[in-house]
C-alpha positions in Angstrom: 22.6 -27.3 62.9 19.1 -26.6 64.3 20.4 -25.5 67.8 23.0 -23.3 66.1 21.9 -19.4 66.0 23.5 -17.1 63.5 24.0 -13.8 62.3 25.3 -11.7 59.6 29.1 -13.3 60.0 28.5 -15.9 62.7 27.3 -19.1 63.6 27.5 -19.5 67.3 26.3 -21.7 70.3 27.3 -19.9 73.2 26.1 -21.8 76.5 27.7 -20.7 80.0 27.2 -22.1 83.6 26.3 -19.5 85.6 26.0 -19.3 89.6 25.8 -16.1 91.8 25.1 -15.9 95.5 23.1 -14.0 97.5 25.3 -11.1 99.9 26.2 -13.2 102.8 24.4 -15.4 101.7 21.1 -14.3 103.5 18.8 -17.3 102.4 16.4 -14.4 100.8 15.5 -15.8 97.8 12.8 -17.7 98.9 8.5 -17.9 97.8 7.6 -14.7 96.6 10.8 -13.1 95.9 12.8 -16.0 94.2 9.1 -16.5 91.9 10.0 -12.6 91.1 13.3 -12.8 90.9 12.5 -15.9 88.1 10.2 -13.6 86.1 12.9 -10.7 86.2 15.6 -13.2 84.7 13.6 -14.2 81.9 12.8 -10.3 81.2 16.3 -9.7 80.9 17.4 -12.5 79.3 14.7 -11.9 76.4 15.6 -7.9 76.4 19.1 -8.8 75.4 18.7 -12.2 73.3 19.9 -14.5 75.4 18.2 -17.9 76.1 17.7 -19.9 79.5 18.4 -23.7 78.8 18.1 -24.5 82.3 17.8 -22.7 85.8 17.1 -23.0 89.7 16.5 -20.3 92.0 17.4 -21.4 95.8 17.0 -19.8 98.8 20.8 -18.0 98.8 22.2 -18.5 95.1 20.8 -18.5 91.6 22.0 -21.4 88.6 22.0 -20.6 85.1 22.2 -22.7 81.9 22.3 -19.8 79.3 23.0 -19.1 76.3 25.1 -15.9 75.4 25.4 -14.3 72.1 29.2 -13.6 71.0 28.2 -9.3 70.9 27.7 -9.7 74.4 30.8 -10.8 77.1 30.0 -13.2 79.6 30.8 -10.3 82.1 28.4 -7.8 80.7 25.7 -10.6 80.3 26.4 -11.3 84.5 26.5 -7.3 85.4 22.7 -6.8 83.1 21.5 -10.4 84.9 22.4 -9.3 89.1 22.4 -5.9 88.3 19.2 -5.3 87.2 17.2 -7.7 88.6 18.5 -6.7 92.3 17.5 -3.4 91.7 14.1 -4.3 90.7 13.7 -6.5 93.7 15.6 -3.9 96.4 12.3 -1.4 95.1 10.0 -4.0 95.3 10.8 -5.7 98.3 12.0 -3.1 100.3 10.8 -2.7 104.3 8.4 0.5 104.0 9.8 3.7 106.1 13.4 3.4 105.1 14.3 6.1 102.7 18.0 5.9 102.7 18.9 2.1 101.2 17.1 -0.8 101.6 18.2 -3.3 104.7 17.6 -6.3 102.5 20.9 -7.2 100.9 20.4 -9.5 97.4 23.4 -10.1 95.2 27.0 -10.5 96.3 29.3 -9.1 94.2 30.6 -12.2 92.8 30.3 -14.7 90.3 31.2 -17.9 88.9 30.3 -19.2 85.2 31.9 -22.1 83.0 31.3 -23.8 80.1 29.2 -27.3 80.4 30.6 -29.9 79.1 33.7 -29.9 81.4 35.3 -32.3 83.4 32.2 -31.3 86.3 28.2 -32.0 84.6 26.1 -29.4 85.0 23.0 -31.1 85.7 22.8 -32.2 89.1 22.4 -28.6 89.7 19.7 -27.8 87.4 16.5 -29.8 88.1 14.8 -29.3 84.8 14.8 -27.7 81.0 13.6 -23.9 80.7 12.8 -22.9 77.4 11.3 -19.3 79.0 7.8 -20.3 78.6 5.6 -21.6 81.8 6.3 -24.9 81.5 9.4 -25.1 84.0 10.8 -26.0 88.1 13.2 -22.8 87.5 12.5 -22.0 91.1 14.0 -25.3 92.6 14.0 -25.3 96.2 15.5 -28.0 97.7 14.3 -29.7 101.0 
């Protein structure tokens, strides 16, 4: 019962498999930018209570272990996750001089999530335990 969370009329363990490419997948989630893009999960995540189990950042898609409370869809969770964490990067990251959009494109528009436990593991694809603290490989780049 520890791992359970609960609120005023619930008792919920939410947990969703989450991956998301880049847009064409442009491999532009490498060093600096997927280190970013790790701290701007974990913002979100914490602004709207959900958890990060488990996560890997490569160069051209993101995986998620998270947890999701039952308020929030899985949908709305995604749209917070990509939608705010591109924007942050596209301002951040953006080539200097261009005033109309920025070149750089970061999120595709779609998504994939399921629930672990399946018929499919979900740890091959994520390298290590993140409990939002320091102490992680979130930012998994393989060879």
């Amino acid at each position: 019962m520890e791992s359970y969370k609960s609120g005023s009329h619930t008792v919920w363990d939410c947990k969703y498999h989450l991956v998301w490419t880049t847009k064409y997948r442009y491999q532009v989630l490498a060093g600096d930018v997927g280190l970013r893009c790790r701290e701007l999960l974990r913002e979100i995540a914490r602004s709207k209570e959900m958890v990060i189990y488990a996560g890997s950042i490569n160069r051209d898609h993101v995986h998620l272990l998270i947890g999701i409370p039952p308020n929030l869809s899985v949908s709305k969770a995604v749209q917070y996750l990509k939608g705010k964490s591109s924007h942050r990067l596209l301002t951040e990251y953006a080539k200097p001089g261009n005033t109309k959009k920025p070149t750089v494109k970061f999120i595709g528009r779609t998504h994939f999530y399921c629930l672990p436990g399946g018929s499919e593991p979900v740890r091959p694809w994520l390298p290590s335990p993140v409990d939002g603290t320091a102490q992680d490989a979130s930012a998994h780049y393989p060879g």
